[in-house]
N, C-alpha and C positions, 0 to 999 in steps of 0.2 A: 844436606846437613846445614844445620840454620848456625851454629855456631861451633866454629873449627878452628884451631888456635891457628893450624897450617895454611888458612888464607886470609891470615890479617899481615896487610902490608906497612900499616900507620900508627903511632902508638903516640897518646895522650894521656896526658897526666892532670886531674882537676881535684885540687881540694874543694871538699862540699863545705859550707859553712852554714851551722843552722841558725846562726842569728842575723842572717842576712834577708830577713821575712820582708817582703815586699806587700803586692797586691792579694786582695784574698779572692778568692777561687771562687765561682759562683756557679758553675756547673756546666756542663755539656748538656743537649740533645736534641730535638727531632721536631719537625712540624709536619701536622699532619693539617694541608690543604692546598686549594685545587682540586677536591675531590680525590684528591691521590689515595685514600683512604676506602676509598666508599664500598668496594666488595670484601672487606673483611669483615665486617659483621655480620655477614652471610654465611660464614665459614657455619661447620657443624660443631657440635662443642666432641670428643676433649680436642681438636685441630686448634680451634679459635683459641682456648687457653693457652693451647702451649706455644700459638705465635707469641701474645702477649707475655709471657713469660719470659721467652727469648728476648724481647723489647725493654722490660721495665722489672724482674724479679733480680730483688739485691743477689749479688756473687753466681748467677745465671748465663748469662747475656751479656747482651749490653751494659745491662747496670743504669741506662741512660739516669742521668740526673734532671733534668727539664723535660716536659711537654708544652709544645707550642701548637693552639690549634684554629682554624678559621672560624669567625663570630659567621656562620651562612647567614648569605644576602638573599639568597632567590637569585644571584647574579652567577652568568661566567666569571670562572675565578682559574682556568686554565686547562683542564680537564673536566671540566662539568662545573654545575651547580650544587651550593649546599644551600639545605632546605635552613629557613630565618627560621626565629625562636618569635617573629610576630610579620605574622603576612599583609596584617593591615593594620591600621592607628589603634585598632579596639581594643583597649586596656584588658576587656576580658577575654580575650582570643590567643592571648599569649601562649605561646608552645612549647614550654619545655622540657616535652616526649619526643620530639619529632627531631630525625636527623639519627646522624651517628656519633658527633664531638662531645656529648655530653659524655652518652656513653664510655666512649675511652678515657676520658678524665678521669673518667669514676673507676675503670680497670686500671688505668697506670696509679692510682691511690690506692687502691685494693692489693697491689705488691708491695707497693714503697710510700709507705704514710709519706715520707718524708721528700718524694716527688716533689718539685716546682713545678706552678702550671701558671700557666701562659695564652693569652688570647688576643687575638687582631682579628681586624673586620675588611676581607676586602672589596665588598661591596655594598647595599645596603639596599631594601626597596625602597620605590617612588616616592611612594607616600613620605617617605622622613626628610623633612624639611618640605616639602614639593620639590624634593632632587636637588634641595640645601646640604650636603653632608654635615658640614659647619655651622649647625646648627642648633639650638635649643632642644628641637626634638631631635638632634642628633644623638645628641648629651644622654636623654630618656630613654634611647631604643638602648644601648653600652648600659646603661645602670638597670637596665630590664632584665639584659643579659646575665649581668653579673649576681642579679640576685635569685636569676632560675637557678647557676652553678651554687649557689652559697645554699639556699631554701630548699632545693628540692636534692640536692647530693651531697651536701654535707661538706662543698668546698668552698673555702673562700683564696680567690683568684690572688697568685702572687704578683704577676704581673700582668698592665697591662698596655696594649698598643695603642696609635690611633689611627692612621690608614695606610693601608699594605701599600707600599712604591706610588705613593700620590700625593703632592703638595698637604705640608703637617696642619695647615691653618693658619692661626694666628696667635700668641703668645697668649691675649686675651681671652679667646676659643679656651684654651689647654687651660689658662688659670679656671676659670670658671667650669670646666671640664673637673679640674682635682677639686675643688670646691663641692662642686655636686656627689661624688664618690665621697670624700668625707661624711657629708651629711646624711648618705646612706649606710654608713658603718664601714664604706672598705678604707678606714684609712692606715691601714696594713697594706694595701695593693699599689703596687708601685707602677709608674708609667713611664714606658719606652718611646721614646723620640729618636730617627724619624720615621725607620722600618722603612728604610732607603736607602739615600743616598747625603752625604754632608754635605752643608752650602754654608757660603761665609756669611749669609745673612742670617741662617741660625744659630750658628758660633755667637755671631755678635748678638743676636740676643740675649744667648745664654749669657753672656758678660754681661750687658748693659740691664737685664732688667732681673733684681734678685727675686722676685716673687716670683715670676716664670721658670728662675733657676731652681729654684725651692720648691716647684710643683712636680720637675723631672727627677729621677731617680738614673735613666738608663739612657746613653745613647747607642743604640743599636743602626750598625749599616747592615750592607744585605753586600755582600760577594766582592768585601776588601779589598783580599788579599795583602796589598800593600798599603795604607793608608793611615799612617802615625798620625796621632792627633794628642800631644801632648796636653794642648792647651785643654782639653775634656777633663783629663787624671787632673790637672790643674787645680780645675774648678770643682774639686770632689766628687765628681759623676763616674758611673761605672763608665766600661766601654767595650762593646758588645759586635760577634757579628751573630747578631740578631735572625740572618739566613745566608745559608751559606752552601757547599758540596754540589747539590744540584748533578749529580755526575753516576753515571750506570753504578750498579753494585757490584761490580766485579772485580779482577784482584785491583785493577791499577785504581778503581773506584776506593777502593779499602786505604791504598798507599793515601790519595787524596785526602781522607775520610783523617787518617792518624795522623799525618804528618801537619791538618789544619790546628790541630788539637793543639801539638807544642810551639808553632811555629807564628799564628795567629797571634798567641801569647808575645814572642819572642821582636817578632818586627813590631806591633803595635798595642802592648800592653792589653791586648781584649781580654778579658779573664771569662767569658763566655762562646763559646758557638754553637749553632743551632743549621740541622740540616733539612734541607728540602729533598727528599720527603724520607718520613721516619719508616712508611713503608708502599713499594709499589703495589695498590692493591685499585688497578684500572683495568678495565676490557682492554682486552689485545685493538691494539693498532690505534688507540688516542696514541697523543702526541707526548715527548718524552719519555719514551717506554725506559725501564727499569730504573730509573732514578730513584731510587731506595735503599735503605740500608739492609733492606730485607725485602723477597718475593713474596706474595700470597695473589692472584688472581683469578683463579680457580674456586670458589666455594662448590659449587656444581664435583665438583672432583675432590674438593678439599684435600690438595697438593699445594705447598708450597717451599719456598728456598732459605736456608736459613744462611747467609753471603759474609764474606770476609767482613765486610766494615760492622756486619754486629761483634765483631771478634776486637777490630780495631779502636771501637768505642771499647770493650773492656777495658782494653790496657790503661785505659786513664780511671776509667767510672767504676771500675770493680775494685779499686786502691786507693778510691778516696772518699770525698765528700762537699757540698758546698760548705763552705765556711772553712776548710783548711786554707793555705795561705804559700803562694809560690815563693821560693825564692830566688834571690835577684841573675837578671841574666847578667853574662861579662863574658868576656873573647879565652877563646881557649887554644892556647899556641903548640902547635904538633911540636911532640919532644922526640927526638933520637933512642932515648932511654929512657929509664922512669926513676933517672937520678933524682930531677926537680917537680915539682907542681905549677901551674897555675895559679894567677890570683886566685885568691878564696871568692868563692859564688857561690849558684845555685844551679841556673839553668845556663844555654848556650848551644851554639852551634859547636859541630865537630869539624875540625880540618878536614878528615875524609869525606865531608859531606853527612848532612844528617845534623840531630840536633837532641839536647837532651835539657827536659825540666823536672827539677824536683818539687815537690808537695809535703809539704808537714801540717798538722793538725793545728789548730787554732792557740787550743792551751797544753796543758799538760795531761789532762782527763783523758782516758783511752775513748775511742772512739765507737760510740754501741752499736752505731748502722753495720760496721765494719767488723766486729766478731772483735775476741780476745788477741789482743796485742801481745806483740812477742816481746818487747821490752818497757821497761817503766821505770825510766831513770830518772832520777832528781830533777833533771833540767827538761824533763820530757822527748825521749829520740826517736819517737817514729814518723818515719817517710816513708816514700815513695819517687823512683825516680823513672820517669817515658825516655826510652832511647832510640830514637826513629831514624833509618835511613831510607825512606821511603821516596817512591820514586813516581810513582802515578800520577798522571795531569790531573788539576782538577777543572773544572768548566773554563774557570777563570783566572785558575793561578796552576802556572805550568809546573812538572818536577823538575828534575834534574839527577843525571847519573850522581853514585855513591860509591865508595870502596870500603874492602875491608880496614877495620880498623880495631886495635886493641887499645881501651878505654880504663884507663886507670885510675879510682876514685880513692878519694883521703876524707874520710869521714873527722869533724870537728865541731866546735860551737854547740855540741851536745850531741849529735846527729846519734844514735845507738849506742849512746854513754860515753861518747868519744869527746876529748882526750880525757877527762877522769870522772865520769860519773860513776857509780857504786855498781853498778849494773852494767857491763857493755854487752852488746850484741856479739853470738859469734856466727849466725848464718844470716843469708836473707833468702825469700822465697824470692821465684827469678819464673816468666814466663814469656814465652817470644810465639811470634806468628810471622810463616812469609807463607810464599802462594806454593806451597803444596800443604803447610800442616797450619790448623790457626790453632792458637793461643795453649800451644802446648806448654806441660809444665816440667820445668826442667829440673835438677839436680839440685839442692840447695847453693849457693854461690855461698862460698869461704871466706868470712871475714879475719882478716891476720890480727895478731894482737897490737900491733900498731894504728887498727884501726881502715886499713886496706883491703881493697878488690878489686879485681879483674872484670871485664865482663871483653867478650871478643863476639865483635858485631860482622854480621856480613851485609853485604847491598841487597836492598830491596828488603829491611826484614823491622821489627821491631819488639823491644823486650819491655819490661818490666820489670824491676828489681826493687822490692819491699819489704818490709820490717811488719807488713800487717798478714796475714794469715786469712784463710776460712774460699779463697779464690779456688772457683774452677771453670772449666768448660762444660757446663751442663748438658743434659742429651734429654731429651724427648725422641718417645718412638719412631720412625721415618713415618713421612703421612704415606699416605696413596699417592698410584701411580697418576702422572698426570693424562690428559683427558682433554680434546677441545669442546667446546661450547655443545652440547646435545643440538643436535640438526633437527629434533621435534622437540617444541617447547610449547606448554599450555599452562593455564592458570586460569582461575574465578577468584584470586586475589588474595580467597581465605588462608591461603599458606606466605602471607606478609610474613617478613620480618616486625617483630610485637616491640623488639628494642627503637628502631628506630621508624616503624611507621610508615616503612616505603617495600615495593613490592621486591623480592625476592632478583638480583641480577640485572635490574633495571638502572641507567646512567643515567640524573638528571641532565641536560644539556643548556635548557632554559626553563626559566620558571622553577616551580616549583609541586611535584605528585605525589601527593600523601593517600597511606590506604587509611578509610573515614569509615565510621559507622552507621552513616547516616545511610538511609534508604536503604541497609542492609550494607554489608562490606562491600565498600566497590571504591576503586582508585580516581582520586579527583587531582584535576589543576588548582591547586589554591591561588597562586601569586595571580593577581587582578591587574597590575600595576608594571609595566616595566621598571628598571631601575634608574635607566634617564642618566642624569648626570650623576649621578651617584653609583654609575657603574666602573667595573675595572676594566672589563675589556669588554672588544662586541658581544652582542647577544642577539641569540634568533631565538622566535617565538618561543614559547614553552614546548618543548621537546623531551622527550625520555628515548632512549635507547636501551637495546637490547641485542646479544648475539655476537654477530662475529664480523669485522670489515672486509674479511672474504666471502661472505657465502654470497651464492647467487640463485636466480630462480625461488625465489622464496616465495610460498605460499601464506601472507597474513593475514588474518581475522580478528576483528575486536569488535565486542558490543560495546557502543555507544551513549552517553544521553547527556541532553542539553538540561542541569537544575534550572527551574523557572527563577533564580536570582541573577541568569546573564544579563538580562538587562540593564544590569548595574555593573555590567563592566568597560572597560579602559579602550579597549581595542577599539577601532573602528569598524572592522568585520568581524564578524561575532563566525570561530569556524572550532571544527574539531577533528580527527581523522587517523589516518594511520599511512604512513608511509616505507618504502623499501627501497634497496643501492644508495644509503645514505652513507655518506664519505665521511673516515676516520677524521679529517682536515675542512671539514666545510666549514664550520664557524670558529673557532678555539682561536682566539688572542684576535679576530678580525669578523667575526660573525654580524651581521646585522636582526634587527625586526623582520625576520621575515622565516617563510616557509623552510624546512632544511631541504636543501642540496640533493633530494632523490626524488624519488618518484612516488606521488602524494594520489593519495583519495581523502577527497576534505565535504564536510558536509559544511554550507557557510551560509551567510545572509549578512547585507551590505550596511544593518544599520543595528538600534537598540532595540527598536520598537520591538510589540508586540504579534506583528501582522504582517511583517516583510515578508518580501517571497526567498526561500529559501530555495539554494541551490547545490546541486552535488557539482565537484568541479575537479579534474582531474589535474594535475600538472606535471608536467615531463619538461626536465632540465634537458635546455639547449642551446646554442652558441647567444648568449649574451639577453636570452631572455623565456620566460616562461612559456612552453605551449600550454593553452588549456580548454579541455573538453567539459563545457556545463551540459546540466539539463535541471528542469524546477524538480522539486519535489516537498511534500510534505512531513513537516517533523515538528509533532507536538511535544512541549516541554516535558519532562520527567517522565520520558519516555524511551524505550532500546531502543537502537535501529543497528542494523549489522551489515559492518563494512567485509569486503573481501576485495584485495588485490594479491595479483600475481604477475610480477613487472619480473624479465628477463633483459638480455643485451637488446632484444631485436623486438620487443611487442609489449603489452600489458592486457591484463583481465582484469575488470572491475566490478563490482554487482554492491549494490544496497539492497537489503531485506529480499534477495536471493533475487533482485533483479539488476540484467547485464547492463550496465552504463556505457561502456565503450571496448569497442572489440576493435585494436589498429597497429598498426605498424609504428614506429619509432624508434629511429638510426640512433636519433640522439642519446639515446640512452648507454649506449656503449660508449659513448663520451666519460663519463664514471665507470667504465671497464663493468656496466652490469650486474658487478657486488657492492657489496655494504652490508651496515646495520639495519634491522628495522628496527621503527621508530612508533611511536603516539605523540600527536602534537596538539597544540590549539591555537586559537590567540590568547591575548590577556584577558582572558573570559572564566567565569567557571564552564567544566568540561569534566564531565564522568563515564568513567570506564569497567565492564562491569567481567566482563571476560576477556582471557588473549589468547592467540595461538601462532605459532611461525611453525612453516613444515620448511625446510632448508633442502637441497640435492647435496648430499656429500661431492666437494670435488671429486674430479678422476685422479686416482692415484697413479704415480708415477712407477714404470717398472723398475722393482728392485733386482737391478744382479751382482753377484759377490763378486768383486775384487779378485778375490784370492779364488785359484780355482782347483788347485789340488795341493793337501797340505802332508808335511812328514814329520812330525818330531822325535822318527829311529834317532839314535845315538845320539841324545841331545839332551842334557844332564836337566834335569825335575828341581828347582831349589826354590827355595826362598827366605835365603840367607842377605839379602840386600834391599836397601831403601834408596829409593829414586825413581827415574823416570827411563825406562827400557820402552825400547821399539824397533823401529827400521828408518831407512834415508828411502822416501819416493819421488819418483822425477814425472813429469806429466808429459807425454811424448806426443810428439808432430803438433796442429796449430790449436787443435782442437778442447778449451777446458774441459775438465772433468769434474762432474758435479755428484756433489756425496751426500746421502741422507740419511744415513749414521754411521757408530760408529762402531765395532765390536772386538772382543778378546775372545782370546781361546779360555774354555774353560772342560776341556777333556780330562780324560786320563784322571780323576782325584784332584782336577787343581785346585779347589775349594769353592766359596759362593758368595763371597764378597764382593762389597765395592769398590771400582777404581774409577780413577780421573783418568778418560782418554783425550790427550790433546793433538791436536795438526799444529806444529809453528812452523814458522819459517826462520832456517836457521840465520845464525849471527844477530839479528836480530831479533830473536823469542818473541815475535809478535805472534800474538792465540789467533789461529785463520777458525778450527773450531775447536770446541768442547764439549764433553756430554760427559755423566757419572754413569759406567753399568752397573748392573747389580744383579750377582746369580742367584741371590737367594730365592727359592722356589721358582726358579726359571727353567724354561726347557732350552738346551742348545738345539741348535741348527743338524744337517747332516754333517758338517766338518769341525763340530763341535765349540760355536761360538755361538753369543749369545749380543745382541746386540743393544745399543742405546739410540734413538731415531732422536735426527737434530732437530729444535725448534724452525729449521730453515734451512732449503736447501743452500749447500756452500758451497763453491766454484774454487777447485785446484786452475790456477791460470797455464795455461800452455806453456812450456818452456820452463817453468819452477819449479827446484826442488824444495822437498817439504820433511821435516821431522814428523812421524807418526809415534805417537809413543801411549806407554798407559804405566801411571804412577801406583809402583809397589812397596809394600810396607816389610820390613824385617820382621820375618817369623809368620809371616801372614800369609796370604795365601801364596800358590806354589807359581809357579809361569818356570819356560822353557827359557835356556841359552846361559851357555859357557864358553869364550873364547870364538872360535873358527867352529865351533861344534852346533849352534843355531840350525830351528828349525829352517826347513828348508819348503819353497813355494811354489809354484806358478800363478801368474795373475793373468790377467787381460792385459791386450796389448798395447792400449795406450797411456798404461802406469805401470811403469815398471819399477821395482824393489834394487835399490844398488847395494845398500851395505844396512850391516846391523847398525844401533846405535844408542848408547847412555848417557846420564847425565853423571857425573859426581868431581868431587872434591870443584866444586862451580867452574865446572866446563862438561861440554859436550866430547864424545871420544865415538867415532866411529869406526866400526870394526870391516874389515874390506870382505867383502866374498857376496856377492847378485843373488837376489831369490833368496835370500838367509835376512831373518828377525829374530828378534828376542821375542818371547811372549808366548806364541806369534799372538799379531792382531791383526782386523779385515776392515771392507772398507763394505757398503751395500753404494753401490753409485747406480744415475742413471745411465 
């Protein structure tokens, strides 16, 4: 129970005062880059719409107010490559089909005209400057950009960056930077300094030189947390954390996720943040896995997660707007009683921990993004106010425990007609979220005629209490079940994705592979050019990936062919190929120019010319340096030639145009544990691709045996008259852990076919060891009549600990076993044994004594 008046131990008393308007509100939301984006536009439609929905559709979702997205360089940018909107200097080669960020703009516009959007560059190709970032043609590739989004989708860019976490330039640079957007028409489009970090040498320019001050709009850092900067608000500039969260989606992700929202605000006047990333949508096992406000990785399954922090972003974004206006924070002193008040304010920390900001609208004019207003008093009273006790680490900025607390507001200064407008409020709409229910809608909260409320907060939880209406928790149908990565996978390319031009489930990693219609559909390397100094992080050759950083034993195939324009490219060895056991980690933030990290069949030749000898050349990663198997061969330009390897822990097969290249042993290769992704690589060459295929061996699956091995629910009362978390206490017996690979409930007898949250904590602590959602609809149970959820990953009960097993039930919903001493009753296996039943309520744990007795019941499948 999220809100119980019987566990508030604290009681504060704050008059709100609404003329206390401070800084105005510029909005919350999301950046989508580093490729963190790149398999959602994969998804199938209606999947793909209704993520986007949950993302950006007013009183849906998130609500998010901002998109922030990467200007693609053809560079690593952290998770991969995004493809540039110009791969080389040619004015008429410009691409603004290609990629996927255009895209999204135009979907997060298509919900909410009134979306802010937002663009940084964090890389750039070669070619621009000769790997001058800071330069002339720097200036041209940004105003190229900006005029694909304006020209060709109908947007013109509100804000924009200048280089993602990399020295800003020179005030000079930036002047003649805003100069040139003028003169192209964006002089609407404001620009954020420094999408980093603060130095006193940029402070003091901002002081010393007004023209440079007059050309910035925003200073934006990147992961604050704590860093006032008076003298910015000073100077009339916003102040922004520009990127921010970076932290899994899950609950303590969501605590991080709200609590940046008011807090951000409260230590350092930011009236903006923006998270990295708006949604995890990467192959399994890149680096930073789930840092999103929301899952979708899957298109292939189109399965995906819709996570607390979309719930958490409501609570601000679905109750406001940019352009409303905070008001002032001030100290709020724990009262004994709720004889007195606090100074008059706005926002603030709570004595119990936690912290609360209110929001009022700019003017008096009801607000149309927002739906009809429930009051409309002379002096204009509608708010909103975020009441957060949230307790979730975030990357960079730690939580901190919270208590109950009962929060006593004194509405005035007009706030819902308070003290005498013609109109006063007598309800407000009230919504809270903690980690069992998001953003449920509660009861109306009771405004007293004096102008008074209550609202009684619990730890770890966060409300919302508004004077604005039309707010809900939207649902979309659940997708499909999830699915890993198909073990056979083939293409001839014609089944591209047409939005963004690249092939279906493929992960740039360097470079850049677009599907072209030249010589009939077939997938080409375009980027000619490394990035050079103009890159963010390392880079290995032009690379794509595909598949899964487990499989192993993989069978790949790809046709081939060299455009007779390589001679005009970059590289010094003109090669092309396919490789297999390429490692989730071999380049990403440290990559160099060179082949990826597995095991390669490359067709190459050492120079530009026309008439080199060409070689096939095998390479197998090995302690500190390449082994490699050549032989010559022949390969006329714009021509197939068809590659096949099949590299395992212990060997590889190779053959060109179905003849054997090398048939050998190689240790080394279980150096990389023998799996990975396969990949298509080249140099900085052109390179075309005309078909693919990967045949994958499914792992061997692990034996499943139940837990539980004979169950009884005689004399053990049928209800479900309670909400919470019902289970059992299990201990892990003698030295040995036990490893579980799902999780399941009973669902016999009529118990109904819903979903529940099954968790493992660890008690006193409530740290989550697993989780999984089952779900009996159209399910078959088991012979003991459970039906189970299988974990993304086997999970280790450690020897010696006990653990809370429980699965969270809704009142009136479906039915589950246990009353008292009257719990179903069990046998399991003997080295996890079942000591006592166990619940959750009025916020504590209560275990019930009596061995081999659960509520529920619930099972484990271990190996």
């Amino acid at each position: 129970v999220l809100i119980a008046g019987s566990g508030a131990v604290g009681a504060s008393s704050i008059l709100l005062d609404g003329s206390a308007r401070t800084l105005e509100y510029d909005g919350h939301g999301a950046l989508s880059a580093g490729a963190s984006s790149r398999l959602l536009v994969d998804y199938s439609e209606p999947w793909r719409s209704h993520i986007l929905d949950y993302l950006f559709l007013p009183n849906f979702g998130a609500n998010l107010h901002l998109i922030k997205v990467e200007i693609g360089g053809d560079a690593q940018s952290t998770d991969g490559t995004e493809t540039s909107h110009m791969h080389s200097i040619n004015p008429l080669m410009i691409s603004c089909d290609e990629g996927y960020e255009f895209w999204l703009l135009a979907e997060a516009k298509a919900r909410n005209p009134d979306i802010l959007t937002y663009a940084l560059s964090w890389g750039a190709p070669g070619w621009v400057g000769n790997g001058t970032y800071y330069s002339s043609q720097g200036i041209d590739y940004h105003i190229k950009f900006m005029e694909c989004v304006r020209d060709v989708y109908n947007i013109t860019l509100d804000y924009m960056g200048i280089w993602n976490e990399r020295p800003w330039g020179t005030p000079a640079w930036v002047k003649q930077y805003r100069a040139a957007m003028d003169e192209a028409g964006f002089t609407e489009t404001k620009l954020v300094i420094p999408d980093g970090w603060l130095s006193a040498p940029l402070v003091s320019d901002l002081q010393t030189d007004h023209e440079f001050r007059q050309a910035i709009d925003v200073v934006g850092l990147h992961y604050p947390c704590n860093h006032p900067a008076p003298e910015i608000i000073d100077m009339g500039l916003k102040y922004w954390s520009s990127e921010d969260y970076s932290t899994v989606g899950d609950w303590a992700g969501a605590g991080c996720w709200g609590r940046l929202f008011n807090q951000n605000f409260l230590r350092m006047n930011m009236t903006s943040t923006i998270a990295w990333s708006l949604i995890w949508s990467v192959l399994p096992g890149l680096p930073y896995y789930g840092n999103g406000l929301m899952y979708a990785y899957e298109p292939w399954s189109n399965y995906y997660t819709v996570n607390f922090p979309i719930w958490t972003s409501a609570h601000t974004c679905q109750f406001t707007a940019p352009g409303w206006v905070y008001l002032a924070a001030g100290n709020v002193t724990q009262q004994q009683s709720t004889d007195g008040v606090s100074s008059a304010m706005g926002s603030g920390y709570l004595p119990g921990g936690g912290s609360f900001v209110t929001l009022v609208p700019p003017t008096i004019d009801p607000s149309p993004a927002l739906g009809e207003n429930t009051v409309a008093t002379a002096g204009g009273g509608d708010f909103s106010i975020v009441i957060e006790k949230l307790e979730g680490d975030c990357l960079r900025c730690k939580g901190a425990p919270t208590s109950p607390e009962t929060v006593t507001f004194q509405l005035s200064g007009g706030l819902g007609g308070y003290p005498d407008g013609a109109i006063k409020l007598q309800s407000l709409q009230m919504f809270c979220t903690n980690s069992t229910e998001p953003f449920l809608h509660y009861p109306n909260v009771t405004v007293k005629t004096d102008g008074s409320f209550q609202v009684e907060m619990q730890p770890d939880s966060i409300c919302t209490v508004s004077s604005i209406v039309g707010s809900q928790r939207g649902k979309h149908p659940d997708p499909p079940a999830s699915t890993p990565f198909p073990y056979s996978y083939s293409t001839n390319f014609s089944d591209y994705n047409e939005i963004s031009k690249q092939p279906l489930y493929f992960s740039d990693q360097g470079g850049s592979f677009v599907v072209t219609g030249q010589n009939g559909i077939i997938l080409e390397q375009v980027a000619y050019q490394p990035p050079g100094k103009n890159q963010w992080a390392g880079n290995p050759s032009p690379t794509t990936i595909i598949g899964d950083s487990t499989w192993y034993n993989v069978l790949t195939k790809a046709s081939i062919m060299f455009p007779s324009l390589t001679y005009k490219a970059y590289s010094p060895v003109l090669y092309a190929g396919i490789c297999n056991n390429v490692p989730a980690h071999g380049w990403t933030l440290s990559g160099k120019n060179e082949t990826p990290a597995g095991v390669c069949l490359l067709v190459q030749r050492p120079d530009h010319s026309t008439s080199g000898q060409w070689m096939v050349v095998v390479n197998v990663p090995s302690s500190g340096a390449l082994i490699q198997h050549q032989e010559p061969i022949d390969v006329p330009f714009d021509q197939t030639i068809q590659l096949s390897l099949n590299a395992t822990a212990t060997g590889f097969v190779a053959t060109v145009n179905t003849a054997s290249v090398e048939n050998a042993s190689c240790s080394d290769c279980s150096r990389y544990g023998g799996s990975g992704y396969v990949a298509l690589t080249s140099g900085w060459n052109a390179a075309a691709y005309t078909s693919f295929s990967a045949q994958a061996v499914p792992p061997p699956q692990p034996q499943k045996d139940s837990w539980v091995q004979t169950l009884s629910v005689a004399g053990s009362t049928r209800r479900n008259d309670f909400a919470g978390a019902v289970g059992g206490v299990i201990h892990v017996i003698g030295q040995q852990d036990v490893h579980v690979l799902a999780l399941g409930r009973y669902y016999g007898h009529g118990s109904g076919g819903g979903a529940h949250q099954l968790s493992i904590f660890q008690p006193y602590t409530d740290k989550t060891i697993a989780s999984a959602q089952v779900n009996g609809t159209g399910q078959t149970v088991d012979a003991l009549g459970f039906i189970y959820a299988e974990l993304p990953a086997t999970v280790a009960l450690q020897a010696g600990k006990k653990y809370y097993f429980t699965s969270l039930e809704v009142n009136q919903g479906d039915f589950f076993f246990g009353e008292g001493g009257d719990n179903p009753r069990v046998t399991t296996t003997a080295n996890l044994e079942l000591l006592d039943s166990v619940y959750y309520f009025q916020d504590a744990w209560h275990e019930i004594a009596g061995p081999n007795q659960m509520y529920g019941p619930l099972n484990l499948l271990i190996e």
